[in-house]
mmCIF file as gemmi writes it, N, C-alpha and C atoms, coordinates in Angstrom:
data_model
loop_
_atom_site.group_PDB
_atom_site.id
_atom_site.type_symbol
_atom_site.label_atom_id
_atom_site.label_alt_id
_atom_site.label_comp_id
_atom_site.label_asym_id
_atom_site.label_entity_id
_atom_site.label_seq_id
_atom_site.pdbx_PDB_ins_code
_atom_site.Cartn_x
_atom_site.Cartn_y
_atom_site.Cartn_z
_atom_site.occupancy
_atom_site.B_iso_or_equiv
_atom_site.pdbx_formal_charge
_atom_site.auth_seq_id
_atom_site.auth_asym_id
_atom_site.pdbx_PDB_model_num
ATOM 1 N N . UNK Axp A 1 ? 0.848 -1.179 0 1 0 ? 1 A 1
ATOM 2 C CA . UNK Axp A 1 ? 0 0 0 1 0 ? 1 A 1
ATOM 3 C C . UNK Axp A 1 ? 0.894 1.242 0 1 0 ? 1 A 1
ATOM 4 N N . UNK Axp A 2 ? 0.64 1.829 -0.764 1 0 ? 2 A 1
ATOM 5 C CA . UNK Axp A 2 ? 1.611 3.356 -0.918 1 0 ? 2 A 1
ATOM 6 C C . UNK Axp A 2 ? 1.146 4.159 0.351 1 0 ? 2 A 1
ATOM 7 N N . UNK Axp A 3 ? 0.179 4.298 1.143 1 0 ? 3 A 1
ATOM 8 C CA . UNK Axp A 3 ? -0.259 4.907 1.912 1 0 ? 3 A 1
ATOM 9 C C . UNK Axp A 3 ? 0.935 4.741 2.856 1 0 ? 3 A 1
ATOM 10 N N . UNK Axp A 4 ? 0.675 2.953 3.219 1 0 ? 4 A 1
ATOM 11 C CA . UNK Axp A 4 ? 1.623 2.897 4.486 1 0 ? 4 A 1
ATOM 12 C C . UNK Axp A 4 ? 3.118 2.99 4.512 1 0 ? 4 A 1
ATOM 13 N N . UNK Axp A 5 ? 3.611 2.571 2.857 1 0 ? 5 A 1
ATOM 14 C CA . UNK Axp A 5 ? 4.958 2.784 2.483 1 0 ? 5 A 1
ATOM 15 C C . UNK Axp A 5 ? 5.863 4.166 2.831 1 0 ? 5 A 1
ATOM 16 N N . UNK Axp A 6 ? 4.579 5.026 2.403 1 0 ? 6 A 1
ATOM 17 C CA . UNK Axp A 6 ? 4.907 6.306 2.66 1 0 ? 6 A 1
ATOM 18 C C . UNK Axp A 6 ? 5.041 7.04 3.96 1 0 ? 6 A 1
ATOM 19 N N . UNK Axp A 7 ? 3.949 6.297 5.104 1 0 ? 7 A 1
ATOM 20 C CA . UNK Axp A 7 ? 3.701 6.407 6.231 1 0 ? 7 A 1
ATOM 21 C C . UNK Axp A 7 ? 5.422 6.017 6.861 1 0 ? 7 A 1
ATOM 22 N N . UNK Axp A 8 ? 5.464 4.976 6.564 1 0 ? 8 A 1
ATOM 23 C CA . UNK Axp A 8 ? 7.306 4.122 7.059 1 0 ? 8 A 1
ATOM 24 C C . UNK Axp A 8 ? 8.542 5.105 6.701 1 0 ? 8 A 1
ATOM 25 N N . UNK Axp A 9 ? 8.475 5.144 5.333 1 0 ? 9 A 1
ATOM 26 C CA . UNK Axp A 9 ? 9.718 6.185 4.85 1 0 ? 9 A 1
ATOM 27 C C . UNK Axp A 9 ? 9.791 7.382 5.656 1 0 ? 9 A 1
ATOM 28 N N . UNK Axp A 10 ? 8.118 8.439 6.085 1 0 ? 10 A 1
ATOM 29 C CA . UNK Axp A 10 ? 8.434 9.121 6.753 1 0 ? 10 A 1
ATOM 30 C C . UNK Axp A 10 ? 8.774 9.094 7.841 1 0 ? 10 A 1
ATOM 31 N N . UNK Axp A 11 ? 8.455 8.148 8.908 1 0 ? 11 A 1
ATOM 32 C CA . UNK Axp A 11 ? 8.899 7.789 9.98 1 0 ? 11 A 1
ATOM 33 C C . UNK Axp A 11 ? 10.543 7.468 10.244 1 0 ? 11 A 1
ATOM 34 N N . UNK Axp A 12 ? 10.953 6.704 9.552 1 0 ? 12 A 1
ATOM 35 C CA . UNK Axp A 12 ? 12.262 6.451 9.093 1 0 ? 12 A 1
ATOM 36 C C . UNK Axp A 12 ? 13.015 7.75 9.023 1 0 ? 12 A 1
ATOM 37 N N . UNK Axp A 13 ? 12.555 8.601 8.062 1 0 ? 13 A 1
ATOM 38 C CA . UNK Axp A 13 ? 13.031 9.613 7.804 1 0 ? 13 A 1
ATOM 39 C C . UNK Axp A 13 ? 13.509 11.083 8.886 1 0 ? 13 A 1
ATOM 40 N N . UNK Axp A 14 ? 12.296 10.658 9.538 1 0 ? 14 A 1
ATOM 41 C CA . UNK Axp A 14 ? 12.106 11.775 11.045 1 0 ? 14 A 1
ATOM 42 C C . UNK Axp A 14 ? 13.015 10.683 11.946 1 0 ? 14 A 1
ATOM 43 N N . UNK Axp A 15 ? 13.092 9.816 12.265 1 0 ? 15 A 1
ATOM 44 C CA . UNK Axp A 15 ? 14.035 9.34 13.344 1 0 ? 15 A 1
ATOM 45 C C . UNK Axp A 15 ? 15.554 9.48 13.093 1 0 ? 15 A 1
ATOM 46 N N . UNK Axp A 16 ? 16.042 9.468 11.677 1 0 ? 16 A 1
ATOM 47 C CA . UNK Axp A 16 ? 17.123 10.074 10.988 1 0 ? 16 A 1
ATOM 48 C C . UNK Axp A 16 ? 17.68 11.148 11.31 1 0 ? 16 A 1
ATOM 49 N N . UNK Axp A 17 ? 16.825 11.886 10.93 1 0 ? 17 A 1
ATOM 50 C CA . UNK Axp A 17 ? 16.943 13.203 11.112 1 0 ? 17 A 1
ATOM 51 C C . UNK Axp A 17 ? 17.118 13.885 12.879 1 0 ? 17 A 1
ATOM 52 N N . UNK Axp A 18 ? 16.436 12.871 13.978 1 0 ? 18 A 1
ATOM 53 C CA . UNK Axp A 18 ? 16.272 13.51 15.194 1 0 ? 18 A 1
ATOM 54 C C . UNK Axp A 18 ? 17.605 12.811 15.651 1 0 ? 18 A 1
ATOM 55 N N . UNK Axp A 19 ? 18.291 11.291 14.552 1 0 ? 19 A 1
ATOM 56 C CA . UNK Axp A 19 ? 19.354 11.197 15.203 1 0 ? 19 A 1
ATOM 57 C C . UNK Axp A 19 ? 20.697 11.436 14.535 1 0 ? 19 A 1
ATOM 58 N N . UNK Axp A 20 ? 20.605 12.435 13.805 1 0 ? 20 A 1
ATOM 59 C CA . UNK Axp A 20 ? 22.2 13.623 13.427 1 0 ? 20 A 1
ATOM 60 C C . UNK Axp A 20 ? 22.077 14.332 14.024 1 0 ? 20 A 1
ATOM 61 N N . UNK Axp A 21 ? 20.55 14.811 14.235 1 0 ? 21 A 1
ATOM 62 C CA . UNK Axp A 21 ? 20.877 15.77 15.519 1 0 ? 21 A 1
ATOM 63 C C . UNK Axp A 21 ? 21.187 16.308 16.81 1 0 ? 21 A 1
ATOM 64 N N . UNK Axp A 22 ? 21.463 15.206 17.488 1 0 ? 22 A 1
ATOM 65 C CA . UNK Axp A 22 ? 21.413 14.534 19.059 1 0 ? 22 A 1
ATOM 66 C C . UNK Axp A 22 ? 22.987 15.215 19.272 1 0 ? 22 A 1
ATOM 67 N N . UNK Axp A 23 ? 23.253 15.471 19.894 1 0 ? 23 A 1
ATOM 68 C CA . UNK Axp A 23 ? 24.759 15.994 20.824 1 0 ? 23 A 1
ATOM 69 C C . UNK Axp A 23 ? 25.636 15.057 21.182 1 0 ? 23 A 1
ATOM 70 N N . UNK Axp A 24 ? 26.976 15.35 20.973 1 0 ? 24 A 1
ATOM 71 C CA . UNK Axp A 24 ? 27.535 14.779 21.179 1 0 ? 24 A 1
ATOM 72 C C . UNK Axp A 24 ? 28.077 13.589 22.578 1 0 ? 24 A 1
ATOM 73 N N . UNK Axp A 25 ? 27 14.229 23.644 1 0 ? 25 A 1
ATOM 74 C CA . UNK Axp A 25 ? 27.353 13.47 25.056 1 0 ? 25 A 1
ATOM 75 C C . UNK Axp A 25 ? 25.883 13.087 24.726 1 0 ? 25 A 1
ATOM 76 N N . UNK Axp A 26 ? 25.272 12.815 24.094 1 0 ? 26 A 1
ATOM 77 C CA . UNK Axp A 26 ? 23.557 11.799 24.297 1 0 ? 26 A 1
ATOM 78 C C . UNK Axp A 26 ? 23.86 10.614 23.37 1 0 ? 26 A 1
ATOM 79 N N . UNK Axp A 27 ? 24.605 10.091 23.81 1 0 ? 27 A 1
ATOM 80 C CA . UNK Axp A 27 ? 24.944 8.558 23.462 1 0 ? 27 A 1
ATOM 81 C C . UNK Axp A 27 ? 23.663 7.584 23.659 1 0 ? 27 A 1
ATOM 82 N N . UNK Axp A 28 ? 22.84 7.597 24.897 1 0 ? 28 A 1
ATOM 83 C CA . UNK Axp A 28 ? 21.784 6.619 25.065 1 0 ? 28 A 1
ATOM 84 C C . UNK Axp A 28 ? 20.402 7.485 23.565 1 0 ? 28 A 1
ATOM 85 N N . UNK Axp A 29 ? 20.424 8.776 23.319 1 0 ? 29 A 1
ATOM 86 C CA . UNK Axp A 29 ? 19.131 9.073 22.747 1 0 ? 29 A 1
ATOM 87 C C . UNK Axp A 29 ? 20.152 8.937 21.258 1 0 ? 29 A 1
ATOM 88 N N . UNK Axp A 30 ? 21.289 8.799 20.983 1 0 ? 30 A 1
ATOM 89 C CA . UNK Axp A 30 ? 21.619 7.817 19.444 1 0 ? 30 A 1
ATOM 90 C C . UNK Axp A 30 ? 21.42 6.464 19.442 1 0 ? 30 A 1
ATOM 91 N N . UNK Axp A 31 ? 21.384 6.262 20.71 1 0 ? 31 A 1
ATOM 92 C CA . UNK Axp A 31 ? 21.267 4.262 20.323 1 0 ? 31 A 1
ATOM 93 C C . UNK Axp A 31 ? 19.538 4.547 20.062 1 0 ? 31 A 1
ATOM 94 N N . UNK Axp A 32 ? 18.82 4.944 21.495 1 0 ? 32 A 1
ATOM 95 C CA . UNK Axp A 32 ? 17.435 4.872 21.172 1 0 ? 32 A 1
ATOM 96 C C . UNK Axp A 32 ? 16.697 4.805 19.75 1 0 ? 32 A 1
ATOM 97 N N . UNK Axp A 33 ? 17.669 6.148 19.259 1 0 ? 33 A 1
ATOM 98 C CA . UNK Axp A 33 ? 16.877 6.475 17.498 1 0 ? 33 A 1
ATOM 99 C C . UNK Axp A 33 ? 17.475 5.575 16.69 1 0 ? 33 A 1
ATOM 100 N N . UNK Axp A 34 ? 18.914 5.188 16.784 1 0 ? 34 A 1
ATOM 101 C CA . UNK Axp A 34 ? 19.027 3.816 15.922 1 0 ? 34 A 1
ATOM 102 C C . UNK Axp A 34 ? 17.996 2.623 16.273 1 0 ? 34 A 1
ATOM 103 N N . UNK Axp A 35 ? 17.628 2.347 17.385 1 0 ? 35 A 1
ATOM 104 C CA . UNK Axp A 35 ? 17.178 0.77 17.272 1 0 ? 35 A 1
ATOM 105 C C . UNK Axp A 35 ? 15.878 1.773 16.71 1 0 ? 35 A 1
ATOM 106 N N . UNK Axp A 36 ? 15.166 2.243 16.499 1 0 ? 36 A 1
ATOM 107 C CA . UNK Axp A 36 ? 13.966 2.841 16.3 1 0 ? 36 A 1
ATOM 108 C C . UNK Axp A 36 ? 13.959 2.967 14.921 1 0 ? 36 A 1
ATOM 109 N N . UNK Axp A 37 ? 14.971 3.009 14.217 1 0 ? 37 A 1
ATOM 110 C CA . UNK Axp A 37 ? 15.497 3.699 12.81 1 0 ? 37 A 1
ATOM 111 C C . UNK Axp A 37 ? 15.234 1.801 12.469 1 0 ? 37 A 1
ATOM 112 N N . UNK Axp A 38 ? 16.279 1.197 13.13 1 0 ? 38 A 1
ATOM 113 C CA . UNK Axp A 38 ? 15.828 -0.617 12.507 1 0 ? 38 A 1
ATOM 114 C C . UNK Axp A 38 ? 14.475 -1.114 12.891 1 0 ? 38 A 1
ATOM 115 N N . UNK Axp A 39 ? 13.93 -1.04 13.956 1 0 ? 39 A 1
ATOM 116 C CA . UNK Axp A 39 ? 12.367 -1.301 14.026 1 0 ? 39 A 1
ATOM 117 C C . UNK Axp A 39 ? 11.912 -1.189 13.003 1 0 ? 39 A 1
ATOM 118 N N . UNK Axp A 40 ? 11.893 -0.045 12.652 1 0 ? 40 A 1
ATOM 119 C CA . UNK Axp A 40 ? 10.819 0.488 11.602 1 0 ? 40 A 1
ATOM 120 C C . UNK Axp A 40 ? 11.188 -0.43 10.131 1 0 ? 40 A 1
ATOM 121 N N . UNK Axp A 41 ? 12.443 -0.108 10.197 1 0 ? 41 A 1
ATOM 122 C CA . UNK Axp A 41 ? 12.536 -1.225 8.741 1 0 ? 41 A 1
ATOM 123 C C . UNK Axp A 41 ? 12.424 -2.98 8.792 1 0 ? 41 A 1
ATOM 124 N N . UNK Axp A 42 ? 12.385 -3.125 10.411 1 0 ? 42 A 1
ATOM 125 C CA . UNK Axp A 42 ? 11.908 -4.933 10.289 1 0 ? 42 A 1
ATOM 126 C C . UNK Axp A 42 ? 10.546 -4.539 10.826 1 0 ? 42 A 1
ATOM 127 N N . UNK Axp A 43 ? 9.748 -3.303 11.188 1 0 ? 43 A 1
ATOM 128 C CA . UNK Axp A 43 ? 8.356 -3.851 10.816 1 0 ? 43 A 1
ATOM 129 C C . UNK Axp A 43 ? 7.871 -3.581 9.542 1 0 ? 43 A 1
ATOM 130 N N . UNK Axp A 44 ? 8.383 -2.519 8.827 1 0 ? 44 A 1
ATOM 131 C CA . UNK Axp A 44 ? 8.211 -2.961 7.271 1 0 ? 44 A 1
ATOM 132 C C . UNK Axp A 44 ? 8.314 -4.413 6.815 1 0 ? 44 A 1
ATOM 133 N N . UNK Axp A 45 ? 9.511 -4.768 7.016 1 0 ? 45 A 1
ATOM 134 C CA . UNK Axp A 45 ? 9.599 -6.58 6.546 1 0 ? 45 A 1
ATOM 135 C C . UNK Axp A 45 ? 8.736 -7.081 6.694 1 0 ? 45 A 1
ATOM 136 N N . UNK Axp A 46 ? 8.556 -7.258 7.746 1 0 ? 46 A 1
ATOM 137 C CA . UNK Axp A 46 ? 7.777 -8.138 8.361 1 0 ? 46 A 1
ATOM 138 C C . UNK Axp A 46 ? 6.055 -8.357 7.879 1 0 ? 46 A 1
ATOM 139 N N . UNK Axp A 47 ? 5.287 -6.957 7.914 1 0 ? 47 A 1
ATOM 140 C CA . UNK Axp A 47 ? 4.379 -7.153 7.657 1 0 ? 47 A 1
ATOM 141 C C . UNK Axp A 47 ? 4.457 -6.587 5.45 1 0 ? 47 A 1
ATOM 142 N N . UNK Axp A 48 ? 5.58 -6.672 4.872 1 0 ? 48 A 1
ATOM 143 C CA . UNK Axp A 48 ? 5.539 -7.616 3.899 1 0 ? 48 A 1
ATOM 144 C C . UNK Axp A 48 ? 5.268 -8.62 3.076 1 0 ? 48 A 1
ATOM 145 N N . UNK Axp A 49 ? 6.403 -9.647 4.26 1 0 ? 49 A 1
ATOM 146 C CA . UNK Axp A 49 ? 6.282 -10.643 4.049 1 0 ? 49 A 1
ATOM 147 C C . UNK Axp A 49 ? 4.656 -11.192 4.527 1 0 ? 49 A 1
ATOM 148 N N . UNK Axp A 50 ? 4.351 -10.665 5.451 1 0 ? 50 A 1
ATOM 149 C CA . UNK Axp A 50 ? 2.712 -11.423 5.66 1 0 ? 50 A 1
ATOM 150 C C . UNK Axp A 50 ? 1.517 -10.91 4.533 1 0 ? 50 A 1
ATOM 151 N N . UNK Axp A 51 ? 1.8 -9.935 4.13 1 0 ? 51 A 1
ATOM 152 C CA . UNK Axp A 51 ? 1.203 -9.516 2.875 1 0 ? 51 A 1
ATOM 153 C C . UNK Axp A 51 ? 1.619 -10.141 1.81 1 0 ? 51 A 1
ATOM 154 N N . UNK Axp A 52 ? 2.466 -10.718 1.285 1 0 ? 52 A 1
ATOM 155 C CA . UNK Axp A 52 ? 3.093 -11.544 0.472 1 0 ? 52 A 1
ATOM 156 C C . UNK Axp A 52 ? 2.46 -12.982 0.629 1 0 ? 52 A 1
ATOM 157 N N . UNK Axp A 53 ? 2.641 -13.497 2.186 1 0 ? 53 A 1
ATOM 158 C CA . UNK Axp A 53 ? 2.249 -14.787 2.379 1 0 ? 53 A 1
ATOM 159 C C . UNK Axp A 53 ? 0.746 -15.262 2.009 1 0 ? 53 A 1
ATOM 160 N N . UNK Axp A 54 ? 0.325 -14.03 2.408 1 0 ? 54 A 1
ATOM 161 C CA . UNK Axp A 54 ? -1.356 -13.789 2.536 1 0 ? 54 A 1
ATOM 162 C C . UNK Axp A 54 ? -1.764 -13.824 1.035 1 0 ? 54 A 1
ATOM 163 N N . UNK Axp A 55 ? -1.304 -13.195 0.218 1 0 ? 55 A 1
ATOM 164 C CA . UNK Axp A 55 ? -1.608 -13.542 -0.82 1 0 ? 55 A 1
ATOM 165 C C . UNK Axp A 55 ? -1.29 -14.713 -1.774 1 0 ? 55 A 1
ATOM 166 N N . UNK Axp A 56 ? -0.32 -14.969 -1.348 1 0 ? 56 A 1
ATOM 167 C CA . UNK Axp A 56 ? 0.528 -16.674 -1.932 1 0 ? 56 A 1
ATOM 168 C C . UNK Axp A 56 ? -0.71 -17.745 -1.344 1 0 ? 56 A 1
ATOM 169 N N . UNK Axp A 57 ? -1.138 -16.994 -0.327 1 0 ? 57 A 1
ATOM 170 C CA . UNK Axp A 57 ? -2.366 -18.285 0.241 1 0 ? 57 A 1
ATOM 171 C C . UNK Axp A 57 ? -3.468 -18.404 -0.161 1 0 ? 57 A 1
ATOM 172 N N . UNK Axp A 58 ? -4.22 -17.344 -0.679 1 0 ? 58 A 1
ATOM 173 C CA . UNK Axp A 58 ? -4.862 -16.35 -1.548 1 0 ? 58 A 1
ATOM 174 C C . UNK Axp A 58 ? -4.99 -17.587 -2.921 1 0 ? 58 A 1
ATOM 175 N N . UNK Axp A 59 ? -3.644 -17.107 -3.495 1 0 ? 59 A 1
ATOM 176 C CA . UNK Axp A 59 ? -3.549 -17.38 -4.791 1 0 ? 59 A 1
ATOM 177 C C . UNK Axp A 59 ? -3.781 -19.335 -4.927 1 0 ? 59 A 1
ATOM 178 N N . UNK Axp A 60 ? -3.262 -19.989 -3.902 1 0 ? 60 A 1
ATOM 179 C CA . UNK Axp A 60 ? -3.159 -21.255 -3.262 1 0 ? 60 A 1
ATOM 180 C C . UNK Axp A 60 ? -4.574 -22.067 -3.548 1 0 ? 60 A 1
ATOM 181 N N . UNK Axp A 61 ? -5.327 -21.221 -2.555 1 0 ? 61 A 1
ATOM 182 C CA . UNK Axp A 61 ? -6.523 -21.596 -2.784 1 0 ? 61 A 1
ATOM 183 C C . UNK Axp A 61 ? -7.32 -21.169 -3.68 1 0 ? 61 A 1
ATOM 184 N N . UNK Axp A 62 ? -7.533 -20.101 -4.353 1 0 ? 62 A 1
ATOM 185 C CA . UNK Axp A 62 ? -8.229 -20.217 -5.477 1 0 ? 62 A 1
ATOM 186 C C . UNK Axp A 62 ? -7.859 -21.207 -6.956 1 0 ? 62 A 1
ATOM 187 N N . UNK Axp A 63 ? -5.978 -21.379 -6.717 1 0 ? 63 A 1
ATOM 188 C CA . UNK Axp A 63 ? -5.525 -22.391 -7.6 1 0 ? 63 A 1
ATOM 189 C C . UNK Axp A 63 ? -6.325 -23.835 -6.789 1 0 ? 63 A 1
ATOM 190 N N . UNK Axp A 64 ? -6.424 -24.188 -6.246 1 0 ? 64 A 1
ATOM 191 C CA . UNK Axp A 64 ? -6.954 -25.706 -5.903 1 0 ? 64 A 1
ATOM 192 C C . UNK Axp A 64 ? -8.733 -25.514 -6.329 1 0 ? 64 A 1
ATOM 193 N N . UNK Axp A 65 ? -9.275 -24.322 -5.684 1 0 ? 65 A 1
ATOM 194 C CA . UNK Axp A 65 ? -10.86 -24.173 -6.129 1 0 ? 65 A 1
ATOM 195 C C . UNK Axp A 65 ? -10.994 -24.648 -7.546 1 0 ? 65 A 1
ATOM 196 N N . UNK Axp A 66 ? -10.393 -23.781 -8.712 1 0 ? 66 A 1
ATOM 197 C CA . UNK Axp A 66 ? -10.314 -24.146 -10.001 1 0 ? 66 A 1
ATOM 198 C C . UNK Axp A 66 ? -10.258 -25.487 -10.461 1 0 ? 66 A 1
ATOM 199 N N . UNK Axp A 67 ? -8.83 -26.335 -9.801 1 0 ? 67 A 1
ATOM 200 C CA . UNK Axp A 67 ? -8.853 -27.627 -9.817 1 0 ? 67 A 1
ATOM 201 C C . UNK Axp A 67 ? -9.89 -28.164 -9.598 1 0 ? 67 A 1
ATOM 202 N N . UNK Axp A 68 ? -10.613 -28.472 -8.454 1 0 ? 68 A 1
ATOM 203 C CA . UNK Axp A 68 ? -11.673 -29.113 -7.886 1 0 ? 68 A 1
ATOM 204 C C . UNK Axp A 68 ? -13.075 -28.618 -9.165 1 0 ? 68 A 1
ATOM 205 N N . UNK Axp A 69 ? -12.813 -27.503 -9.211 1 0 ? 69 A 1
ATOM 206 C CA . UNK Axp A 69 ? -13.96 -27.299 -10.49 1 0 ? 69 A 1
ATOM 207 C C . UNK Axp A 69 ? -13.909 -27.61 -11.728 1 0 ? 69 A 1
ATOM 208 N N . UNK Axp A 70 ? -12.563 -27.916 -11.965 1 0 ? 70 A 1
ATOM 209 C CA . UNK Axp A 70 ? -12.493 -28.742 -13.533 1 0 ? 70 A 1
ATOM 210 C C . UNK Axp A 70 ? -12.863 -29.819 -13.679 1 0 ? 70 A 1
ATOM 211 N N . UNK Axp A 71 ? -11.979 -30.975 -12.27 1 0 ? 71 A 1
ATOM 212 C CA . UNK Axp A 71 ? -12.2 -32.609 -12.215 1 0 ? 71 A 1
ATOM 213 C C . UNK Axp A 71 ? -13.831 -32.489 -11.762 1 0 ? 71 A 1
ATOM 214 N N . UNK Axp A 72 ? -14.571 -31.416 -10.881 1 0 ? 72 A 1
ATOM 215 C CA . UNK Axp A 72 ? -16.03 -31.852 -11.224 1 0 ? 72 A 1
ATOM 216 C C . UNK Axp A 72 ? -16.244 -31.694 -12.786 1 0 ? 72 A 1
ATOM 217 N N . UNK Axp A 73 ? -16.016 -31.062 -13.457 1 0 ? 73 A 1
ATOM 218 C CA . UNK Axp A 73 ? -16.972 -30.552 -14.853 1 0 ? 73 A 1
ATOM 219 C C . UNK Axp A 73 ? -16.416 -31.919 -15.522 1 0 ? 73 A 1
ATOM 220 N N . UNK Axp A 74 ? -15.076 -32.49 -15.492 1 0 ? 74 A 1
ATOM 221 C CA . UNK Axp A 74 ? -15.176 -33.661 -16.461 1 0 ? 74 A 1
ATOM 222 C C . UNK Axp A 74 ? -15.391 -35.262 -15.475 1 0 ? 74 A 1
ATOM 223 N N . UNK Axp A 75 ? -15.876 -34.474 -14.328 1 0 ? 75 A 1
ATOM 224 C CA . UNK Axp A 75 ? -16.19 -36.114 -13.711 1 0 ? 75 A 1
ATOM 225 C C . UNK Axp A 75 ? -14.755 -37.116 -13.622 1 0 ? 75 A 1
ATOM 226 N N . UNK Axp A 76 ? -14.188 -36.179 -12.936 1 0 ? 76 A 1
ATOM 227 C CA . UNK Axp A 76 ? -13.025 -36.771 -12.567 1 0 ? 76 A 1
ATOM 228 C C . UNK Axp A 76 ? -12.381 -37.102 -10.892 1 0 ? 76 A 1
ATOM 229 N N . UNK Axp A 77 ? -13.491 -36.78 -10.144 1 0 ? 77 A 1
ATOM 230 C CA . UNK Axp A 77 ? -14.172 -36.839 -8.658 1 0 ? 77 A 1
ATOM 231 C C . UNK Axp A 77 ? -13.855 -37.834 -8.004 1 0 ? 77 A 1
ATOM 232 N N . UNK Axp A 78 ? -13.429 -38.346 -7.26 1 0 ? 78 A 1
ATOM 233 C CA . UNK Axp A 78 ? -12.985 -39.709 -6.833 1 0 ? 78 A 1
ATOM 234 C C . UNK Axp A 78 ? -14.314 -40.072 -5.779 1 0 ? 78 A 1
């Protein structure tokens, strides 16, 4: 979805940005915005891949529906 793609990049983008800007003695608020900076790109992955899966499952079963509707039409039904 471009909505949420766009939603991520900006997020990504603002945690970037809040962490070049951090001072040189805020060592704990650069780690914070790094792990925050990788979050964001393994919950991108993540719900990806389940969008990916979801549709591979999708596609799965409507490939077997078809099947099952051919071997009925030529009476091939066990």
């Amino acid at each position: 979805d471009e909505l949420l793609a766009s939603a991520f990049d900006a997020l990504e983008a603002s945690y970037s940005s809040a962490w070049r800007q951090t001072s040189i003695d805020d060592v704990a608020g650069r780690e914070k915005l790094f792990l925050a900076i990788n979050i964001v790109g393994k919950v991108r992955d993540h719900l990806g891949a389940v969008l990916a899966n979801g549709k591979l499952a999708q596609a799965e079963l409507k490939e077997l529906a078809l099947t099952a509707e051919r071997r009925k039409r030529f009476g091939l039904l066990s």
